[in-house]
N, C-alpha and C positions, 0 to 999 in steps of 0.2 A: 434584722440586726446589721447587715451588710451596708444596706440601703443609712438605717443612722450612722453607723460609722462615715459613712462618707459625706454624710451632711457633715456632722461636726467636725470633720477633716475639713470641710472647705468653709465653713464659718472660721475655722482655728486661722484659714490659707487667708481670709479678708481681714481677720483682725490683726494676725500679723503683718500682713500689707501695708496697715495704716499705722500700725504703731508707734510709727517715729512722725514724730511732728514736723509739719510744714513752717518752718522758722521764718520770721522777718527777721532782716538784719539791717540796721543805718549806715552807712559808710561811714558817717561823721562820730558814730560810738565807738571804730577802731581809732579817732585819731586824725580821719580824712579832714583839711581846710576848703572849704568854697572858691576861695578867693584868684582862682585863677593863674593864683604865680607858686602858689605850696607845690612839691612834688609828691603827689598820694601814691603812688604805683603801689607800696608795702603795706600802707593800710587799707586799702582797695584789695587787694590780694588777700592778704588776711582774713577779711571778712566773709571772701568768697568760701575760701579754703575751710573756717568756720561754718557756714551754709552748709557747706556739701559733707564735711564731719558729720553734722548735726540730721543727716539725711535729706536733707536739701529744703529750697524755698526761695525766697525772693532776696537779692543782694539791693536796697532802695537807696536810689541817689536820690536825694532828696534839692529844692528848690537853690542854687548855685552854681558856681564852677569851678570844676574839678578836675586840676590837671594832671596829666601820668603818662607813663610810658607802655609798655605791653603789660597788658593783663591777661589772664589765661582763665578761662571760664569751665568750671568742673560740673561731672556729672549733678544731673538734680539742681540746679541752679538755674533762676530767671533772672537775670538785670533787668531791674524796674527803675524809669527812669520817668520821675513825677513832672509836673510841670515846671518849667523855668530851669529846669537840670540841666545842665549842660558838661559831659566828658569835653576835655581838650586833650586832648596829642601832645607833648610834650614837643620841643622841634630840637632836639638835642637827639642826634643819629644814633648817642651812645645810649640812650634809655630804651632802646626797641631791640628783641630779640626774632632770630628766623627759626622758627621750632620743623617745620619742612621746607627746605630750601628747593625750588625749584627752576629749572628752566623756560622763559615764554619765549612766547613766537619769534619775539626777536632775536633772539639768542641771549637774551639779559637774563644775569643769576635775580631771582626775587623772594618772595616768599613773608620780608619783615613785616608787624603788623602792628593794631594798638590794641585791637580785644581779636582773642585766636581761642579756640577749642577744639582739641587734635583730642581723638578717642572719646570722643562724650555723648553719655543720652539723657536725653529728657530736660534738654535745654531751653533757653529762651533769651530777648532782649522786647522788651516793651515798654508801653509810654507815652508821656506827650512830650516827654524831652527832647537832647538834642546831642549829638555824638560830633566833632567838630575838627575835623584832623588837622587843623591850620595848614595845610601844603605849601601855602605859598611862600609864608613866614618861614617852615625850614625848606625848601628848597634854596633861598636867599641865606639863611645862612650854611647853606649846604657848600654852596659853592663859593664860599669864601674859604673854603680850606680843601676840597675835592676838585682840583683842576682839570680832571678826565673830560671827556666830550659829554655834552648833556646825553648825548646815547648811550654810554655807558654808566655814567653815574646816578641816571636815575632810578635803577634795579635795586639802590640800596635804601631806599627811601619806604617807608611803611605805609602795607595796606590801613586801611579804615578798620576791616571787621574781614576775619579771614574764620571758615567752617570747615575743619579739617578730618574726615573719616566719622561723622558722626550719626547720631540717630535720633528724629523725633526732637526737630529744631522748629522753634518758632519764630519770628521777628516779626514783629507789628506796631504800629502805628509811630515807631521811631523816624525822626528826620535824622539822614547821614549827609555831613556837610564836608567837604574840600577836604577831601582824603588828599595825601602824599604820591599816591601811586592809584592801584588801582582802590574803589570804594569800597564795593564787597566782595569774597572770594568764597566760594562754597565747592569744596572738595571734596570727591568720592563719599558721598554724605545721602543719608535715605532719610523719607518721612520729613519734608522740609516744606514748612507752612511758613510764606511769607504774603502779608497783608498792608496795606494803606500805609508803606512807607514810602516816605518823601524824599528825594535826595538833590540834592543842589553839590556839583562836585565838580569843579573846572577851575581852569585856571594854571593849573600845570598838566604836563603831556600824562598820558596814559590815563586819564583818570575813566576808568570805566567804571558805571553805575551797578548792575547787579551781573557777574561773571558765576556763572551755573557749571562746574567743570565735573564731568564726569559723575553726573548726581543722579540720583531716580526715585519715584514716587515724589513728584515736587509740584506744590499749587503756589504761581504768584497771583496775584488779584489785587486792583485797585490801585497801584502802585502812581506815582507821579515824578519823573525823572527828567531832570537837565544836567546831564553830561559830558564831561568835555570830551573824552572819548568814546566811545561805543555804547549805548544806554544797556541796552540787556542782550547778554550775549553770552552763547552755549559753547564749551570749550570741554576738549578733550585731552590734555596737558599729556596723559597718561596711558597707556592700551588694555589697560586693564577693567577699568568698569566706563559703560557707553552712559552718555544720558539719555533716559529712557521716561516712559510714563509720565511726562510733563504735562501741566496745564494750566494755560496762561491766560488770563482774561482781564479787560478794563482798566489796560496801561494807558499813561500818559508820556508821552515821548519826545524828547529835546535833546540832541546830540549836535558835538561840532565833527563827529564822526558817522557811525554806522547807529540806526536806532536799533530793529531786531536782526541779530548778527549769529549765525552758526559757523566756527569756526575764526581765525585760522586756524589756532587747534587746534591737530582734530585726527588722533590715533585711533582711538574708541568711537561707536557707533552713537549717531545719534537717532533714535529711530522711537515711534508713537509721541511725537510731540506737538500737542492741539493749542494753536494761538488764536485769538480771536478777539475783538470787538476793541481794536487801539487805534487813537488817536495820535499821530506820528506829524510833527511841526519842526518847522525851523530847523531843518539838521542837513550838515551839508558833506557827508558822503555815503549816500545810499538809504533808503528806507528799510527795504528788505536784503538782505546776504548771505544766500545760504551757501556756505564754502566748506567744502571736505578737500583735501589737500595731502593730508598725513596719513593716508591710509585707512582711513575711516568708511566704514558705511554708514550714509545719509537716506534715509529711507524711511516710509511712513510717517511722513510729513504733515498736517494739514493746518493750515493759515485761512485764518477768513476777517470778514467784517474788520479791513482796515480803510482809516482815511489818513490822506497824507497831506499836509499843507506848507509847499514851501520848501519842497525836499529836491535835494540835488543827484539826480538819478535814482529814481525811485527802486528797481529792481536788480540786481546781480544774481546770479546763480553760475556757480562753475565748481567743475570737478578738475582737478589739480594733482601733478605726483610733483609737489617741494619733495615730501618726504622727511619733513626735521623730526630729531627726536627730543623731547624736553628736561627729560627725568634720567641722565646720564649714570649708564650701569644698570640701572631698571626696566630702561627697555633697546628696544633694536627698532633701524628701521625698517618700515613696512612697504609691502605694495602698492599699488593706484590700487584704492576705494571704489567705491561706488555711489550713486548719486542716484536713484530711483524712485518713484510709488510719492510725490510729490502733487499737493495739488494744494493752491494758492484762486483763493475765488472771495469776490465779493469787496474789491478794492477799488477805491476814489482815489487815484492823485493829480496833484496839481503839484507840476514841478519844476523846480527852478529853471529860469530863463540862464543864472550864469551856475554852470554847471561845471564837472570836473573835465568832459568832453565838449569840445566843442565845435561845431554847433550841440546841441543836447542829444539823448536818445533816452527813452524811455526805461526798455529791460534790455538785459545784457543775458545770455545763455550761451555756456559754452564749454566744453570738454575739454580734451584732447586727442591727438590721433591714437584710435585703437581703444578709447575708454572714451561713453558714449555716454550723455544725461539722457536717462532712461524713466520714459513713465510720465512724465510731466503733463499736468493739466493745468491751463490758467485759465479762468472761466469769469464771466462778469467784470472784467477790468476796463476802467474809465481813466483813461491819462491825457491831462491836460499839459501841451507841450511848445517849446520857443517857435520850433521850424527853424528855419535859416538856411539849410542846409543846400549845395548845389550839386548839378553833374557831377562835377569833379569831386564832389565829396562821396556821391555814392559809390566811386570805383576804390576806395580807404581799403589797402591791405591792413588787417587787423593779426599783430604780433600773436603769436603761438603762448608765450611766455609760458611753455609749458611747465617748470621749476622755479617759476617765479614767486611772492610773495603777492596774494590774491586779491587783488587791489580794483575799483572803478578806474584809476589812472592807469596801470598797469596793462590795459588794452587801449592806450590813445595813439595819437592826440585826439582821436573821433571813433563811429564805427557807422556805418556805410547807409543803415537804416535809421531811421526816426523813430521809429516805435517800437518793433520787437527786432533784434537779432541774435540769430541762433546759427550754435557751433557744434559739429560731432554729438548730435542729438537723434535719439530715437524711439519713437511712440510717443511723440507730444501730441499733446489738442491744446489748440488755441480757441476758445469759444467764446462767442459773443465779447468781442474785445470793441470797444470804442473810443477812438481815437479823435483831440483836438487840437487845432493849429491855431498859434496867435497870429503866424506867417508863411506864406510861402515857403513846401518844401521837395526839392526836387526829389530827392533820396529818394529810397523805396520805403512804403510804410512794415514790410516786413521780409528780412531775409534770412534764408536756413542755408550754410552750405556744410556738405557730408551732413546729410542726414537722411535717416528711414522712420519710413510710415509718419507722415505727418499730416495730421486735421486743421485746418482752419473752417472756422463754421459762424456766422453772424457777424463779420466785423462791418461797422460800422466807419466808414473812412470818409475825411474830412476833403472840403474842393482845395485841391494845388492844380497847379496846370505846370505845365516843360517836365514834367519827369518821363524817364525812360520807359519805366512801369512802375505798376503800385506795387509788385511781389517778385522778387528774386529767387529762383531756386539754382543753387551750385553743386552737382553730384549731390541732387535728393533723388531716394528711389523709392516712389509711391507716397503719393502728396494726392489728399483730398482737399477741393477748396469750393468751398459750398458759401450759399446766403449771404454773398456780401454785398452791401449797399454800399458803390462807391461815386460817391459827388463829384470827385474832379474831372479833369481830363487828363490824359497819358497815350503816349503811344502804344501800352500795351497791357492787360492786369497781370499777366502772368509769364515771364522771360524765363525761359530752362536752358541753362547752360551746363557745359562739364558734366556729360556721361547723365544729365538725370533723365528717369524714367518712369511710368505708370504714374502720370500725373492725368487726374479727373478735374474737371468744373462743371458746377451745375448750379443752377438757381441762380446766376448771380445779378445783380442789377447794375450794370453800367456803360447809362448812357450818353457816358463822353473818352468813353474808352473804345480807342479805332480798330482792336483787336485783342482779343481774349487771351489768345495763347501764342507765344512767339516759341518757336522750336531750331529755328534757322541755324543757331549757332549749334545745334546738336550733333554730335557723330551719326552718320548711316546707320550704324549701327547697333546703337543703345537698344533698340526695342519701342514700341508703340508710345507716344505720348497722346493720350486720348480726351477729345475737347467734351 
C-alpha cells in the first residue's frame, strides 16, 4: 500500500507539473507596431508579463520591426523571434533602464540594457530573427547633448541583452547586432546554453561580443562573432561567484580587440574552463589573453585546437595586482591572484606583420616580482612571424607595469624576443613549439628572466644569422633544454646571465651554432651550469 501511495504521489507530482499550459503569445495581439518608428516597450512587456502569469511559454515576434526600449524577461519565458523579426533599441538614453548598476574595468558606472533578466529560471531567446541595438545611431545623438569625454559617457549607453543571477538560460540561433555598449552581459547566472548565435557588433567602443561574468555550468557552441571589442570574454566584475565549468567549442572569431579574453576582470576564479576547436581571424589585439589582475585565481585552464589568421600578437598571459574593485560597497580589495595549472596545445598562428609591438613577438608571459605564472604548458604551437627585429632590440627593458591595466601595449614599444618571452615564471614546458620567419631576426627566439624549473623540448627554430643566441636565460634556476632543431647560425644556443643556474642541454641539433652554452657572464658563484 506504501509502494501505491507513492506512485500516485508522484503521478499527482507530473500532472501537476504540467498543468499550466505552455502559452503562445504575439506581440502584435498586445498592441505591438512592426514598423520600426512605434515605441512597443509597454506592449512588449505586457505580453511578457502575461506569458509568465499564465506559467510561462513563448513571447513570438513575429516577421517586422519592432522598436523599444528595456524589456525585462520573466521567469518561464522564451523570446521567439521568427524569421524577418527584427527588436530595434530605441536611441533615446531616456527609454533604457540599469536594474544592476555596475562598475567595469575602466572605472565606467554601466549596467543599462535593452532585454535584461535579473532573478529568472527557465528562460530563453531563440530564432531566425534579429536583435539590432542601433549603437551608432544613439551614440550620435548621444553626444549632441552629453558633452563628457567619450570615456566617460559611454557607461550610460545600453547593453544588447544583459543575464543577471539567473538559471537554465538558453540563446540560440539569434543574430545580436551593433549593441550600444557592450553586446551580451551574463551575470553570476548557472545552467547557461548558448548555441549558433551570430553577432555582428562594432562600430562604437566597447562593443564586446559575448562577456561570461562570473557564470558556471556554461556550453557556448557554434557561435560566429565580429566584434568590435573583445569577442568572447570571461570576467569577474564581482568576488563572489568564479566562472567555472565552461565549455566552449566551434567559435568563429573577428575582433578589433582581443578574440578569447580572461579577464581584466577578474575578482573571482576562473578555473575548469575547456576551449577548443576556434577559428580566430582578422582581430588586432591579441588571439589568446588570459589576464587575472584583481585578485583572481586562474587555474585549470585548457585551450586546444586553435587556428589564427591575421592576428596581431597572438598570445598574452600575465598575472597582475591593478587590484580594482567593480561593485562599490559589495566588495574590498583583494590580493595578487594566481595564474597556474594552464595548458594551451594544439595552435596554428599566422600573425600580423604590423602589430601592437614592434618589431612583432609572438607570446607574451609574465608575472610579477614575488607572484610567479605557475604550471604553464604550451605544447604543439606553430607561429608564423614578421622578424625584423635587431641587436639592439633584443637588449628592450620591458616595463614591470606591475598595477597597470593588462594590455599587449602596456609592455612596449617591443619585448626583446620574437617568439616566446617569459617573466617571473615557474614550472613551464614549452613543447615542440615551431617557429617561422618571413625575415631576418637577430633577437633571441626565446627568453625567460626570474624564472624556475623551466622545459624547452622539440622546438623547431627557423635560419637567422647575427644573433647573439637563439635562448636567453636571466636569473632562471633549472632550465632543461632538450631536441631542438635549430637552422640558423648564432654565436651561441643558450646565454645564462644574472645568477642563473642548473641549466642542462641535451639532444640538440645545431649545426651552425659556434657554442651551446655561454656561462661567461655568470657569478663564480651561482653553482654548476651543466652542458
Amino acid at each position: 500500500m506504501k509502494q501505491l501511495a507513492l506512485g500516485i504521489a508522484f503521478l499527482i507530482s507530473i500532472i501537476g507539473g504540467h498543468a499550466a499550459p505552455c502559452v503562445d503569445i504575439d506581440i502584435a495581439r498586445y498592441g505591438a507596431v512592426g514598423d520600426g518608428k512605434t515605441l512597443n516597450t509597454t506592449a512588449i512587456q505586457k505580453a511578457i508579463d502575461d506569458c509568465h502569469q499564465q506559467g510561462g511559454g513563448k513571447v513570438i515576434f513575429p516577421a517586422g520591426t519592432w522598436l523599444s526600449g528595456t524589456i525585462v524577461i520573466k521567469d518561464q519565458v522564451t523570446l521567439q523571434f521568427n524569421k524577418d523579426a527584427r527588436l530595434l533599441g530605441s536611441t533615446n538614453l531616456e527609454d533604457y533602464q540599469n536594474i544592476d548598476p555596475f562598475t567595469e574595468g575602466l572605472g565606467i558606472d554601466v549596467g543599462w540594457a535593452l532585454l535584461v533578466a535579473v532573478d529568472a529560471k527557465n528562460i530563453g531567446i531563440e530564432g531566425e530573427g534579429a536583435i539590432d541595438g542601433q549603437g551608432a545611431q544613439l551614440k550620435e545623438l548621444q553626444i549632441a547633448t552629453d558633452t563628457r569625454p567619450e570615456s566617460q559617457r559611454w557607461g550610460r549607453r545600453p547593453f544588447l541583452l544583459r543575464i543577471v543571477r539567473c538559471e537554465n538560460v538558453t540563446v540560440k540561433g539569434i543574430t545580436l547586432n551593433y549593441a550600444a555598449a557592450w553586446t551580451s552581459h551574463y551575470f553570476q547566472s548557472k545552467q547557461i546554453h548558448i548555441e549558433k548565435v551570430k553577432i555582428v557588433s562594432h562600430g562604437v567602443a566597447h562593443n564586446d561580443g559575448i562577456d561570461i561574468d562570473g557564470c558556471q555550468d556554461v556550453h557556448i557552441k557554434d557561435c560566429d562573432i565580429f566584434s568590435g571589442d573583445d569577442a568572447l570574454c570571461f570576467k569577474t566584475t564581482s568576488s563572489k561567484m568564479a566562472c567555472s565549468n565552461i565549455v566552449v567549442t566551434g567559435m568563429r572569431l573577428k575582433s578589433n580587440q582581443g578574440a578569447i579574453k580572461m579577464g581584466t576582470e577578474s575578482m573571482a576564479p576562473f578555473e575548469n574552463i575547456n576551449i577548443s576547436d576556434c577559428y580566430i581571424y582578422d582581430t588586432n589585439n591579441g588571439g589568446i589573453k588570459l589576464l587575472t589582475v584583481d585578485g583572481a585565481h586562474l587555474r585549470n585552464v585548457n585551450i586546444s585546437g586553435i587556428t589564427m589568421v591575421n592576428v596581431r600578437t597572438p598570445m598574452l598571459i600575465r598575472l597582475g595586482s591593478r587590484l580594482s574593485v567593480f561593485r562599490k560597497g559589495k566588495d574590498s580589495q583583494q590580493p595578487t591572484g594566481t595564474l597556474e595549472n594552464v595548458v594551451i596545445k594544439n595552435v596554428k598562428a599566422q600573425a600580423a606583420a604590423n602589430a601592437q609591438l614592434m618589431p612583432p613577438s609572438g607570446i607574451l608571459i609574465t608575472g610579477v616580482p614575488g607572484h610567479y605564472v605557475t604550471d604553464l604548458t604550451l605544447e604543439n604551437i606553430e607561429l608564423n612571424l614578421a622578424g625584423g627585429g635587431t641587436v639592439e632590440h633584443a637588449r628592450q627593458q620591458v616595463p614591470e607595469a606591475v598595477d597597470k591595466y593588462p594590455e599587449v601595449k602596456t609592455f612596449g614599444p617591443l619585448v626583446p624576443a620574437y617568439g616566446i618571452w617569459a617573466r617571473h615564471v615557474k614550472g613551464i614546458k614549452l613543447l615542440n613549439i615551431t617557429l617561422h620567419l618571413d625575415s631576418n631576426d637577430r633577437r633571441p627566439a626565446f627568453i625567460c628572466e626570474d624564472g624556475k624549473d623551466i622545459q624547452l623540448s622539440g622546438w623547431k627554430i627557423p635560419e637567422t644569422s647575427g644573433a647573439p643566441s637563439v635562448i636567453r636565460l636571466e636569473n632562471v634556476e633549472k632550465a632543461r633544454i632538450s631536441n631542438m632543431d635549430v637552422k640558423g647560425r648564432a654565436a651561441v644556443l643558450v646565454k645564462a646571465e644574472s645568477n642563473s643556474k642548473d641549466i642542462q642541454l641535451g639532444k640538440n641539433k645545431i649545426p651552425g651554432i659556434k657554442k651551446a652554452l655561454d656561462t661567461s657572464e655568470l657569478p663564480a658563484n651561482t653553482g654548476p651550469a651543466i652542458q
